[in-house]
C-alpha positions as CSV (number, residue, x, y, z in Angstrom):
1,X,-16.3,50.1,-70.1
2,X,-14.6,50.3,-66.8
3,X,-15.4,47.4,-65.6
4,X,-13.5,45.5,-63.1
5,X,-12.9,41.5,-61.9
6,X,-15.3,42.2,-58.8
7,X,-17.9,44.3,-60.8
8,X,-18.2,40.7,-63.3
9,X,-17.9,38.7,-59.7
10,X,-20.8,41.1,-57.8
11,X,-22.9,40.3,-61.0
12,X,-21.9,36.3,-60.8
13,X,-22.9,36.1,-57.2
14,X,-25.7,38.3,-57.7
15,X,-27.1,35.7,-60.3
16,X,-26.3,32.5,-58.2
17,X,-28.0,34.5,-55.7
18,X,-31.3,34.8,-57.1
19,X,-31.8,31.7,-58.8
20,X,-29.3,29.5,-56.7
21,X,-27.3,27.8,-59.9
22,X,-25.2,29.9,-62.4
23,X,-24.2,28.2,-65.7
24,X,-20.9,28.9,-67.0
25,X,-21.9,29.0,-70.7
26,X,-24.8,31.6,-69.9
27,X,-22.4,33.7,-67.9
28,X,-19.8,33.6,-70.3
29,X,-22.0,35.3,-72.7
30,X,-23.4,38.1,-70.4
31,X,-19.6,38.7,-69.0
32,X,-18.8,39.2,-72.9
33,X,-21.7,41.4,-73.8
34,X,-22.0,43.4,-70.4
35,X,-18.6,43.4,-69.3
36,X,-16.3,42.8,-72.5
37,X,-14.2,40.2,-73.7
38,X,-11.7,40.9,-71.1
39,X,-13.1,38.7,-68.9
40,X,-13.4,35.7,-71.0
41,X,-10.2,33.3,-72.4
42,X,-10.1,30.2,-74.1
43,X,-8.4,27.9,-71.8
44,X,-5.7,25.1,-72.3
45,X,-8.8,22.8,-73.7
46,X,-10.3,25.0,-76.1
47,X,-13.1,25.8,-74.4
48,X,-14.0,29.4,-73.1
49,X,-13.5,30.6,-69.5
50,X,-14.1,33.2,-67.0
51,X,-11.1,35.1,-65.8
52,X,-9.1,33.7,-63.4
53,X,-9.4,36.9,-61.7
54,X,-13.2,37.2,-61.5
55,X,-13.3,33.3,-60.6
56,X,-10.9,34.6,-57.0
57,X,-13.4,37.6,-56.6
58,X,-16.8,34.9,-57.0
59,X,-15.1,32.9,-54.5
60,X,-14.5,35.4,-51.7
61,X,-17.8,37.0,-52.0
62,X,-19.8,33.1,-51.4
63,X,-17.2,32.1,-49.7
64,X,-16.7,28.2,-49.9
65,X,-20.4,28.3,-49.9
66,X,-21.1,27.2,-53.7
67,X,-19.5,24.7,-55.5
68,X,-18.7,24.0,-59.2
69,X,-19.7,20.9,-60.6
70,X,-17.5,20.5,-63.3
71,X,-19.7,17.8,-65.3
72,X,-22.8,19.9,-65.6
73,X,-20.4,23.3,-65.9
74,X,-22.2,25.5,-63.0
75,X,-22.0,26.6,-59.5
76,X,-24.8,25.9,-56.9
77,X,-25.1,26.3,-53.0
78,X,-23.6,23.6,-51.4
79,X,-26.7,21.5,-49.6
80,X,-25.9,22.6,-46.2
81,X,-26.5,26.0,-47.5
82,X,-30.3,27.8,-47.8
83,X,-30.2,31.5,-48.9
């Protein structure tokens, strides 16, 4: 696989895209199948993450435009935001 950080992102936004939410747990498993292990760590918490390096990529390519919620553990448009 020669996948790279903005190939994981392009599918990430891709996905918010369409349905306009992206859950990190459901993502973390397509990253690992589709993309490899790679781009997944367990962080300091023990839970399992997306690259930090895919995370940057995400961000540039909605730019500010989606937001984490870090209760529910997914992005979504921020309201002021209709795609």
């Amino acid at each position: 696989m020669n996948n790279s950080a903005e190939d994981v992102a392009a599918w990430m936004f891709g996905e918010l895209r369409n349905a306009g939410i992206l859950y990190q747990a459901a993502a973390i498993e397509h990253i690992k199948t589709h993309f490899g292990e790679r781009f997944v760590y367990v962080n300091e918490n023990g839970n399992a993450s997306i690259d930090k390096e895919v995370k940057k990529a995400f961000k540039k390519l909605h730019g500010g435009k989606a937001a984490w919620d870090r209760d529910a553990f997914y992005w979504g448009w921020t309201s002021a935001i209709k795609l």
